[in-house]
MDTraj code that builds the backbone (N, CA, C; nanometers):
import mdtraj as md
import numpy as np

residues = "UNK UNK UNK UNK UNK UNK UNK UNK UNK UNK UNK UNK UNK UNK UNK UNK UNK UNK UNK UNK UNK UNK UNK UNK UNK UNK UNK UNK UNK UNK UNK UNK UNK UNK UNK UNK UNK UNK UNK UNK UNK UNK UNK UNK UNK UNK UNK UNK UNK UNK UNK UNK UNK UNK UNK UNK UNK UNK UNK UNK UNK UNK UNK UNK UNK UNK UNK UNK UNK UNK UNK UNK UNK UNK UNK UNK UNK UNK UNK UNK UNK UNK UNK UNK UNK UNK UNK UNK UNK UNK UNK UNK UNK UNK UNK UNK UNK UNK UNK UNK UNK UNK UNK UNK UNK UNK UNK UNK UNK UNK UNK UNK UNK UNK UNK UNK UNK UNK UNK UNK UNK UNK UNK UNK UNK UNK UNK UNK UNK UNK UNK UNK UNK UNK UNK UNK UNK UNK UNK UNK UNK UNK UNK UNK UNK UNK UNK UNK UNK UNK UNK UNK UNK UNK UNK UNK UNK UNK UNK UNK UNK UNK UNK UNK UNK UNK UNK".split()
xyz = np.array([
    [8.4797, 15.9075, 10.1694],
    [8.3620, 15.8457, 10.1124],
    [8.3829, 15.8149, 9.9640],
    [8.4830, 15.8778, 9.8893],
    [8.5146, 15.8852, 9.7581],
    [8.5546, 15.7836, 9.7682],
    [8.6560, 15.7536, 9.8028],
    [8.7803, 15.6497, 9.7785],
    [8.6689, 15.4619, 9.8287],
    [8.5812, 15.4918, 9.9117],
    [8.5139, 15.3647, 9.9429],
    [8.4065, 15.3471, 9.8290],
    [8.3820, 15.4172, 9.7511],
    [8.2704, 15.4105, 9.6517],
    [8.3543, 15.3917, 9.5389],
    [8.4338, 15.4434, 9.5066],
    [8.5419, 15.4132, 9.4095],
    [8.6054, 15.2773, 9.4214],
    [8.6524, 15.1966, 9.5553],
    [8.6859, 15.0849, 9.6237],
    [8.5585, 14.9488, 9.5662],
    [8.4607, 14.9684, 9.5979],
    [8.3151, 14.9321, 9.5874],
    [8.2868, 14.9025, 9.4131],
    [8.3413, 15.0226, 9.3606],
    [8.2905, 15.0234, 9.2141],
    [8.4252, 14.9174, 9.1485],
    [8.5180, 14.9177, 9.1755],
    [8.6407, 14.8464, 9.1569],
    [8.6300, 14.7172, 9.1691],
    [8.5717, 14.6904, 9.3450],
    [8.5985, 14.5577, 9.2920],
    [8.4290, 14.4667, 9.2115],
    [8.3465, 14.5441, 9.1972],
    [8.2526, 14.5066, 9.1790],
    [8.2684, 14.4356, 8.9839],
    [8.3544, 14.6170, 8.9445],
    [8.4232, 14.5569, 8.8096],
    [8.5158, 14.4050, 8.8006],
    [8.5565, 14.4140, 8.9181],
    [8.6470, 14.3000, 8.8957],
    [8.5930, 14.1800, 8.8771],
    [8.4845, 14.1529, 9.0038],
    [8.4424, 14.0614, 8.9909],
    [8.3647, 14.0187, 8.8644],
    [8.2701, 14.1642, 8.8213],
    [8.2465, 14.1229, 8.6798],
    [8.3000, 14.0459, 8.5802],
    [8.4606, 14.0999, 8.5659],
    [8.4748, 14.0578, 8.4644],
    [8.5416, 13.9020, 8.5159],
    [8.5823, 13.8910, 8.6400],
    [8.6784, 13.7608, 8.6474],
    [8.5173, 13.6268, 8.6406],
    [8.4182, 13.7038, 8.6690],
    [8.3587, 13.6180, 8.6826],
    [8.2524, 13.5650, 8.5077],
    [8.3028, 13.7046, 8.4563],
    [8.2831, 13.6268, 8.2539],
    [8.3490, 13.5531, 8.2128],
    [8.4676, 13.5413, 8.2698],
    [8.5808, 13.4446, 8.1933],
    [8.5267, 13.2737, 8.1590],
    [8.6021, 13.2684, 8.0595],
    [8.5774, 13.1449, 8.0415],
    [8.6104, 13.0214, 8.1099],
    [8.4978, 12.9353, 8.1663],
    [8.6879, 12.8620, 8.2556],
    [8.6649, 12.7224, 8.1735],
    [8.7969, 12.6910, 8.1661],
    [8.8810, 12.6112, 8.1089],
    [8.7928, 12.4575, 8.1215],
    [8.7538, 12.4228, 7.9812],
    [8.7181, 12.2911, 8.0111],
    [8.7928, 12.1855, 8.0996],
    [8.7218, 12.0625, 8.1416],
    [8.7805, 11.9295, 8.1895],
    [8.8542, 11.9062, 8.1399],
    [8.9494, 11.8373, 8.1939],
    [9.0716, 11.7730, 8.0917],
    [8.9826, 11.6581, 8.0558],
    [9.0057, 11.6284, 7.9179],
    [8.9415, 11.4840, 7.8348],
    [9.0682, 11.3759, 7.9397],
    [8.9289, 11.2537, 7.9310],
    [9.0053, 11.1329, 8.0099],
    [9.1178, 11.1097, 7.9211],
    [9.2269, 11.0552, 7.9454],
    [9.2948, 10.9872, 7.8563],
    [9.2820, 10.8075, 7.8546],
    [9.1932, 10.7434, 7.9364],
    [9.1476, 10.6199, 7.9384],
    [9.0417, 10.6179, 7.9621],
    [8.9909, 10.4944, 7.9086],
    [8.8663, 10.4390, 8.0054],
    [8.8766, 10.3257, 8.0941],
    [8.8398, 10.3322, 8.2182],
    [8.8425, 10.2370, 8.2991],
    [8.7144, 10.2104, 8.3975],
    [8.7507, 10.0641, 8.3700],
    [8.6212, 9.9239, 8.3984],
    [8.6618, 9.8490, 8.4935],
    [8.5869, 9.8735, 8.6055],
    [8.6406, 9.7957, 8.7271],
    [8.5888, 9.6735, 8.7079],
    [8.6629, 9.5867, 8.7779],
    [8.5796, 9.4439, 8.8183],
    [8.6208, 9.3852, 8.9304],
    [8.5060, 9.3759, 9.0268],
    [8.4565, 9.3504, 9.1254],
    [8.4009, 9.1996, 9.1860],
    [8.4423, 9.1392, 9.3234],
    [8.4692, 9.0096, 9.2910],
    [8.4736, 9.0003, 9.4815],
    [8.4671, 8.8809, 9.5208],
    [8.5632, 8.8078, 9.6151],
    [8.7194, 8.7711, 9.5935],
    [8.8093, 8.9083, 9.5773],
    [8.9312, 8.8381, 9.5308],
    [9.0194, 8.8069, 9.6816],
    [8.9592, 8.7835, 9.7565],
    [8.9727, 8.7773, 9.8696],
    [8.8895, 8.6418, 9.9676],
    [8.9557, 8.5498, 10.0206],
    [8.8183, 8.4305, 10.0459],
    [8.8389, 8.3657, 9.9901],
    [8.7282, 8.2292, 9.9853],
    [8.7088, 8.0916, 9.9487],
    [8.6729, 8.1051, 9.8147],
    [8.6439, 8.2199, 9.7648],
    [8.6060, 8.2152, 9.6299],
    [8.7046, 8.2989, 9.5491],
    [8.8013, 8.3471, 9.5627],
    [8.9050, 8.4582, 9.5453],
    [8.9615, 8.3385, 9.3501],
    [8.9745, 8.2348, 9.3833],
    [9.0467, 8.1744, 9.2568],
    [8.8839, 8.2028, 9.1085],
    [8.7611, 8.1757, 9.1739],
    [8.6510, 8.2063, 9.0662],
    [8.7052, 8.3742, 9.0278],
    [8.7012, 8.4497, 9.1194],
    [8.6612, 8.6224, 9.0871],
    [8.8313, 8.6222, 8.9957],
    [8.9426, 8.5870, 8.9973],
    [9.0683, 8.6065, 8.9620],
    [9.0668, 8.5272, 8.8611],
    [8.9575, 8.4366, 8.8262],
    [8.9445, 8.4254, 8.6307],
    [8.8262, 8.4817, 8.5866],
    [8.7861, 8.5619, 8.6622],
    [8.6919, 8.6426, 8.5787],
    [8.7654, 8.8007, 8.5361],
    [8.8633, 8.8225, 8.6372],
    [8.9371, 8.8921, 8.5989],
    [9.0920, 8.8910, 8.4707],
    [9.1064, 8.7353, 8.4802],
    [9.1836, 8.7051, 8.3934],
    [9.0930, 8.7431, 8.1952],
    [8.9805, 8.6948, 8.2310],
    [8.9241, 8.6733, 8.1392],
    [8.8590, 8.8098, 8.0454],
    [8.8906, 8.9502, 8.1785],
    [8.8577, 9.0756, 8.1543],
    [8.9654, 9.1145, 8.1069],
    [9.0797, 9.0874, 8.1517],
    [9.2281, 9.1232, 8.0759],
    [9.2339, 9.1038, 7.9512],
    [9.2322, 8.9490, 7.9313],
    [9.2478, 8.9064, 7.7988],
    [9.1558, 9.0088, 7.6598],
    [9.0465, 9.0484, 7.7299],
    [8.9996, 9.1042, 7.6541],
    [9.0190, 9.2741, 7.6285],
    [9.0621, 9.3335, 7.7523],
    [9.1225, 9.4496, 7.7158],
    [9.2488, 9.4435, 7.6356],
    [9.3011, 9.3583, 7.6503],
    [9.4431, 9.3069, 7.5616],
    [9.4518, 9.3644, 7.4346],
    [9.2829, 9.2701, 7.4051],
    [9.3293, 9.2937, 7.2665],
    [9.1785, 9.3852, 7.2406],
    [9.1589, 9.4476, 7.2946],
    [9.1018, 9.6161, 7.2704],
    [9.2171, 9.6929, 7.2189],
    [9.2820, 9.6557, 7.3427],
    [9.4432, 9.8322, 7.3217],
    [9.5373, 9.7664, 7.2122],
    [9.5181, 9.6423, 7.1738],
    [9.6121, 9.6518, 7.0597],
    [9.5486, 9.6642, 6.9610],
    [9.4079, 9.7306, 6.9718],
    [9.3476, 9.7522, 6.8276],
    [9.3377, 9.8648, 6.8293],
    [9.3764, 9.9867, 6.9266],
    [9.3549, 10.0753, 6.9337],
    [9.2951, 10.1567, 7.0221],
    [9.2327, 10.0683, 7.0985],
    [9.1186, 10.1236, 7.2422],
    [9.0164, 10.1399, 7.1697],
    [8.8988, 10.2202, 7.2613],
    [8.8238, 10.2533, 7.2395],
    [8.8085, 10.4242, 7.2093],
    [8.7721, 10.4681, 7.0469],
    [8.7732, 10.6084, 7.0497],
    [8.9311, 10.6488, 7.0843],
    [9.0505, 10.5917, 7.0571],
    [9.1809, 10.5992, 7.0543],
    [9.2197, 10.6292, 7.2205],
    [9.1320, 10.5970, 7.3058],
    [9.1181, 10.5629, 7.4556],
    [9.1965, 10.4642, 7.5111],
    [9.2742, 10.4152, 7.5671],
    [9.2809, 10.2952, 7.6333],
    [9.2114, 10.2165, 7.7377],
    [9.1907, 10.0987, 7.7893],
    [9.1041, 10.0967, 7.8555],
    [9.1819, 10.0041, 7.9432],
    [9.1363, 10.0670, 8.0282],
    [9.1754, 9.9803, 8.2026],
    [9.1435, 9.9311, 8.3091],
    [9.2086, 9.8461, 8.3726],
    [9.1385, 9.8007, 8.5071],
    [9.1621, 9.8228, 8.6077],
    [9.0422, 9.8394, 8.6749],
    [9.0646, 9.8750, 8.8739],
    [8.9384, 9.6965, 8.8820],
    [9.0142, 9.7452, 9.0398],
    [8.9272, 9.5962, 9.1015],
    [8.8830, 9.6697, 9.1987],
    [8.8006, 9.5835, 9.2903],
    [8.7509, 9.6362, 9.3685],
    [8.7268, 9.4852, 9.4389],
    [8.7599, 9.4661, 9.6014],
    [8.7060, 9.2889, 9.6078],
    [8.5601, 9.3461, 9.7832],
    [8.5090, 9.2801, 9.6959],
    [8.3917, 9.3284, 9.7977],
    [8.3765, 9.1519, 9.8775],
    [8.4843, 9.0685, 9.8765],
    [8.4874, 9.0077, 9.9975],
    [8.3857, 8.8879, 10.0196],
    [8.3091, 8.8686, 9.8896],
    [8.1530, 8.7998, 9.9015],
    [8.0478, 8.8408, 10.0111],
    [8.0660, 8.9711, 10.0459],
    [7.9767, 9.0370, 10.1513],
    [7.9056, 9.1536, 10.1283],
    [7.8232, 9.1334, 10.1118],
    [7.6774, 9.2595, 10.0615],
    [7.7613, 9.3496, 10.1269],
    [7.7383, 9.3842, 10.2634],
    [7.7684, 9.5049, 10.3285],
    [7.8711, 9.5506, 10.2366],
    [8.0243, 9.5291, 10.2673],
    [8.1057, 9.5342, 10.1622],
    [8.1116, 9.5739, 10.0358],
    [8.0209, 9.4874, 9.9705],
    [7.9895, 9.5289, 9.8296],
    [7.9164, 9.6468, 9.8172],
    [7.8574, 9.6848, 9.9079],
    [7.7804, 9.8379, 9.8708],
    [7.9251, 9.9074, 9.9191],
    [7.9906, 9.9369, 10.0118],
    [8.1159, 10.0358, 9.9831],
    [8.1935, 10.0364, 9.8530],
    [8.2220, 9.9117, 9.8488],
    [8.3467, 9.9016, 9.6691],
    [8.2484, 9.9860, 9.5867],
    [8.1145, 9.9265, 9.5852],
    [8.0053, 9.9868, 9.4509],
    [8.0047, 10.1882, 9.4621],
    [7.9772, 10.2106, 9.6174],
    [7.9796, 10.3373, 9.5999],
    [8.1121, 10.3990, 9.5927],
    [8.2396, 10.3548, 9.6165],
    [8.3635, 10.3857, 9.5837],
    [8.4126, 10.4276, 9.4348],
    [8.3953, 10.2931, 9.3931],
    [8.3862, 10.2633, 9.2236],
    [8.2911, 10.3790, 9.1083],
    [8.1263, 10.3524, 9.1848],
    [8.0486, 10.4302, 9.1040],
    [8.0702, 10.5911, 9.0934],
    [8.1296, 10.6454, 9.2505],
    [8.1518, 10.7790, 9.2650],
    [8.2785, 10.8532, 9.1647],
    [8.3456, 10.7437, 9.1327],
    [8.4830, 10.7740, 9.0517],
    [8.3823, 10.7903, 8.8516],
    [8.3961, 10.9302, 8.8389],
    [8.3616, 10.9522, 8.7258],
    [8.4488, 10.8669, 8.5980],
    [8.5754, 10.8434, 8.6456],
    [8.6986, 10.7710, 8.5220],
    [8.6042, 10.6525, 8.5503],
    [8.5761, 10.5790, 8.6183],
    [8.4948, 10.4529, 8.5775],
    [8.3581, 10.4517, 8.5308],
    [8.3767, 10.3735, 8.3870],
    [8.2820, 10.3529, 8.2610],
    [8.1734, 10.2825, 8.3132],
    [8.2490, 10.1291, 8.3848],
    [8.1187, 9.9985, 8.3922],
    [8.2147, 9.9195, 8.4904],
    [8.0790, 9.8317, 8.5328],
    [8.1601, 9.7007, 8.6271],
    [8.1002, 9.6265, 8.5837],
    [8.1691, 9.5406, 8.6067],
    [8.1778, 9.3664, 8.5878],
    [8.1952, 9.3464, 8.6950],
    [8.1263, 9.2720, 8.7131],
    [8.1240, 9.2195, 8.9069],
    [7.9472, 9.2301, 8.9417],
    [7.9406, 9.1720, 9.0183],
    [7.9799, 9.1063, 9.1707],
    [7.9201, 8.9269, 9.1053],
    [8.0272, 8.8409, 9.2051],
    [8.0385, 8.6971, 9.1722],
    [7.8999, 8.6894, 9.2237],
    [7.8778, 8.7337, 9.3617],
    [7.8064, 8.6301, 9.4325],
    [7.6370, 8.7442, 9.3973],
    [7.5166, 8.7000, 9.3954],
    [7.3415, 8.7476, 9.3858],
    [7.3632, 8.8015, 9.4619],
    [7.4190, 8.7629, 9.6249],
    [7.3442, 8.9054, 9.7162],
    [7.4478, 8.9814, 9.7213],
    [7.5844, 8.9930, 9.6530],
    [7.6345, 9.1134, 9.6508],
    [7.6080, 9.2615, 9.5372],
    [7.6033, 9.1097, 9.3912],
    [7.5129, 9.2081, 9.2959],
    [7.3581, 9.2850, 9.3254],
    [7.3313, 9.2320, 9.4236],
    [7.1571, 9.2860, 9.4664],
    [7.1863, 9.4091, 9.5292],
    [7.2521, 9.3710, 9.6491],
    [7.2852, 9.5290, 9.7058],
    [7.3619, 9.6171, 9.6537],
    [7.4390, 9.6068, 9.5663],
    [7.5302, 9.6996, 9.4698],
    [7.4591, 9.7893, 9.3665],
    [7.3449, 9.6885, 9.3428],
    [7.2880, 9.7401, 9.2312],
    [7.2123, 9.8587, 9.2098],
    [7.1745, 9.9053, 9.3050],
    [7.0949, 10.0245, 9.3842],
    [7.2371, 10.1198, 9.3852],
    [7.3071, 10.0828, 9.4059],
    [7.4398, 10.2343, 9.3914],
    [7.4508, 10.2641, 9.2836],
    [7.4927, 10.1359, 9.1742],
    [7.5122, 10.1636, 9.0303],
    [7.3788, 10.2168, 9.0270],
    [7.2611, 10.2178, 8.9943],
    [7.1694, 10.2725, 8.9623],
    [7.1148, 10.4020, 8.9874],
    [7.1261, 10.4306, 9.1206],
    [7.1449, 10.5727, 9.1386],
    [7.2556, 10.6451, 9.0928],
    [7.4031, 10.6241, 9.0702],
    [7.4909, 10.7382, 9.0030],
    [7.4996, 10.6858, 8.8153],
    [7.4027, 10.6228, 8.7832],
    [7.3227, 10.5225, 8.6039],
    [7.4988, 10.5070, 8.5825],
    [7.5911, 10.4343, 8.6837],
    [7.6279, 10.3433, 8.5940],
    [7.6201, 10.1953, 8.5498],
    [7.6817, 10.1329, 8.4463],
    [7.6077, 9.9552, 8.4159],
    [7.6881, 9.9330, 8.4808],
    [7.6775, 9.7953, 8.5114],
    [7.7470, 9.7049, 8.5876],
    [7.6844, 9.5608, 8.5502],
    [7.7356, 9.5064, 8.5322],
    [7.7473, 9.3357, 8.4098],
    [7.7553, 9.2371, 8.5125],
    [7.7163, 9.1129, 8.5838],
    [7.7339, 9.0615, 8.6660],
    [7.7723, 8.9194, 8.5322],
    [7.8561, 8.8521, 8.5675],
    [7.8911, 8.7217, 8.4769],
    [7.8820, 8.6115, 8.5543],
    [7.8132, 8.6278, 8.7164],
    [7.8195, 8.4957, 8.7302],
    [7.7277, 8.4748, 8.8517],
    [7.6001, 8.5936, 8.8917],
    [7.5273, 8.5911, 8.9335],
    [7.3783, 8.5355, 8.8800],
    [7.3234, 8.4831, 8.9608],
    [7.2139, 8.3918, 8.9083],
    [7.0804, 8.4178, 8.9608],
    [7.0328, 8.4763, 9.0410],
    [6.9636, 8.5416, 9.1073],
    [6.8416, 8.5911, 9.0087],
    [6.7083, 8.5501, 9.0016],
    [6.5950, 8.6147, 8.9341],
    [6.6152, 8.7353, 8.9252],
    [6.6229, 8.7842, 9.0913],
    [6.6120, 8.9287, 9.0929],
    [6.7275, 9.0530, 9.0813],
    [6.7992, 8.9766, 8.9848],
    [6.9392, 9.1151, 8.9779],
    [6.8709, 9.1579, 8.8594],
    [6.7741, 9.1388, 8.7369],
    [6.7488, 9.2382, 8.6412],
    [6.6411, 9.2889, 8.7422],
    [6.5633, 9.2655, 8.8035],
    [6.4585, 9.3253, 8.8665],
    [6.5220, 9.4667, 8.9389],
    [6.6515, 9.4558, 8.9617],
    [6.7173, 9.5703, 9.0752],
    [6.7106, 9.7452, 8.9795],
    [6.7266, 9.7551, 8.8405],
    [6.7253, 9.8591, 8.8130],
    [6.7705, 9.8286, 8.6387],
    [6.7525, 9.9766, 8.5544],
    [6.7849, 9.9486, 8.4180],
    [6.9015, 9.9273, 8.3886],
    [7.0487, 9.9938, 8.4901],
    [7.1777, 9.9576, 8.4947],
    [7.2367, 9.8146, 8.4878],
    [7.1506, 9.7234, 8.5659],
    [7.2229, 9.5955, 8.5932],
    [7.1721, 9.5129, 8.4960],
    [7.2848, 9.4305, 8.4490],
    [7.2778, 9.3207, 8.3406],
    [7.3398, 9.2096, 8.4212],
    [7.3053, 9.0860, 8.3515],
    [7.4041, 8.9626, 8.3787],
    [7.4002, 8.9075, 8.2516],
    [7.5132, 8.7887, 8.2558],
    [7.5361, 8.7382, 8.1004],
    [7.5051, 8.5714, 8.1369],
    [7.5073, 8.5552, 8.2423],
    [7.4444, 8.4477, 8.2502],
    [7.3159, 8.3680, 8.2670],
    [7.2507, 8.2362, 8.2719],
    [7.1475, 8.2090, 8.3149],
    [7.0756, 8.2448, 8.4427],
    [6.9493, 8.3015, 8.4775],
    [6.8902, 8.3161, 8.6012],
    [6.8544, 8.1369, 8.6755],
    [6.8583, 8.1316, 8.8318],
    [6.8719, 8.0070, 8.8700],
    [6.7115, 8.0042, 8.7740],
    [6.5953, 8.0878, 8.7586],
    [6.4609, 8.0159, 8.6931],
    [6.4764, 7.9628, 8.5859],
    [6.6076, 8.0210, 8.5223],
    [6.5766, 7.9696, 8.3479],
    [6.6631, 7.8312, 8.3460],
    [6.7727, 7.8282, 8.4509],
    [6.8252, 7.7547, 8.4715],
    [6.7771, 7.5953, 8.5138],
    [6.6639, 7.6623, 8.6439],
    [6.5782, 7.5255, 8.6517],
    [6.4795, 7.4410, 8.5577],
    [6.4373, 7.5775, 8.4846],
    [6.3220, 7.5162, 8.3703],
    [6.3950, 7.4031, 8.3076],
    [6.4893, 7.3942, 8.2717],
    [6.6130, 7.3857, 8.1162],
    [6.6292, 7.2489, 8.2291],
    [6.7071, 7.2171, 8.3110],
    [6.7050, 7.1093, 8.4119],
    [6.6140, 7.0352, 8.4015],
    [6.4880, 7.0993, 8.3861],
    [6.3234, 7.0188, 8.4426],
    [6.3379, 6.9547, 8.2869],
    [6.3745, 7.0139, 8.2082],
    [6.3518, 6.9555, 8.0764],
    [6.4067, 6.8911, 8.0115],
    [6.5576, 6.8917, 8.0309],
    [6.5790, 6.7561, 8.0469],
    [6.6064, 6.6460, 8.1062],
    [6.5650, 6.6542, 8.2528],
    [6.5041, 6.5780, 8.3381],
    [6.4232, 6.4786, 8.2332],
    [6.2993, 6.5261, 8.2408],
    [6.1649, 6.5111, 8.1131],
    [6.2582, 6.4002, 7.9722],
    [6.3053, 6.4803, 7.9399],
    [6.3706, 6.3761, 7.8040],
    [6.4394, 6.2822, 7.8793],
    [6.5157, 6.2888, 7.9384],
    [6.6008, 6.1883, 7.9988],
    [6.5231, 6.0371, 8.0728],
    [6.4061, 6.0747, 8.1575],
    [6.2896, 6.0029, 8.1698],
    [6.2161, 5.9462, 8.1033],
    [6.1750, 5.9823, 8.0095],
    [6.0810, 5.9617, 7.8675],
    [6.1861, 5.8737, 7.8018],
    [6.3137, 5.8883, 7.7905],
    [6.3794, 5.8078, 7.6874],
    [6.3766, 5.8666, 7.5621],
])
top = md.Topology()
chain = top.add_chain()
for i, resn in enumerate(residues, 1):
    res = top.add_residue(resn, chain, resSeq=i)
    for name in ("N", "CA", "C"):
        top.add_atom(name, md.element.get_by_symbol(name[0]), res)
traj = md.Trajectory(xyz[None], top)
């Protein structure tokens, strides 16, 4: 009975103490990486592969200035195929990966629509550059686009429609 109470008290110490220890922070990233997300695949594969050209160029000359926070920064793709369904796997693939910062992507409105709900639930951004869709800011505080919505797009049309008519 000694030796099991003694056994008992032993490992109870042990666990004590293994379980004060400190444990060892995360390793710090040594990059940052920014997927971009696309039809690189399909009838639209040559649009999504200069939007990716155009993401290069600009990490280019990030890392020859230094990165970000002496970070480098990098790219993953992800081609969600111009297909919603699709695009919600790449998005939850992408978003689940803590090393990824932000996306850029999706070409097409209804892939950014359904994506946007993933990025938003794990709050990361995601930048759409060539979706047009009213409702991709409507999807959550994560999603941005840099381009015109087809509404602002039509107004701007209607108007100069209007001048063009008028003379």
């Amino acid at each position: 009975m000694r030796k099991f109470i003694l056994g008992i008290f032993l490992l109870s110490v042990i666990s004590f103490v293994t379980g004060c220890k400190k444990k060892a922070p995360p390793p710090k990233p040594t990059a940052i990486k920014i997927a971009v997300v696309g039809p690189f695949t399909g009838p639209l594969s040559a649009d999504a592969y200069s939007i990716l050209e155009g993401v290069k160029l600009a990490v280019d000359e990030v890392n020859a200035k230094g990165g970000i926070n002496n970070m480098r920064v990098e790219i993953v793709t992800g081609d969600d195929m111009a297909d919603p369904t699709r695009a919600v796997k790449v998005a939850d693939s992408l978003a689940s990966d803590r090393n990824v910062l932000a996306i850029i992507g999706h070409y097409n409105s209804s892939c950014t629509i359904a994506a946007s709900y993933v990025y938003n639930r794990h709050g990361v951004v995601a930048i759409s550059p060539a979706s047009t869709s009213p409702r991709i800011t409507e999807a959550g505080k994560y999603i941005f686009r840099v381009c015109p919505s087809d509404a602002q797009q039509g107004m701007l049309s209607s108007t100069i429609m209007t001048i063009t008519v008028r003379g």
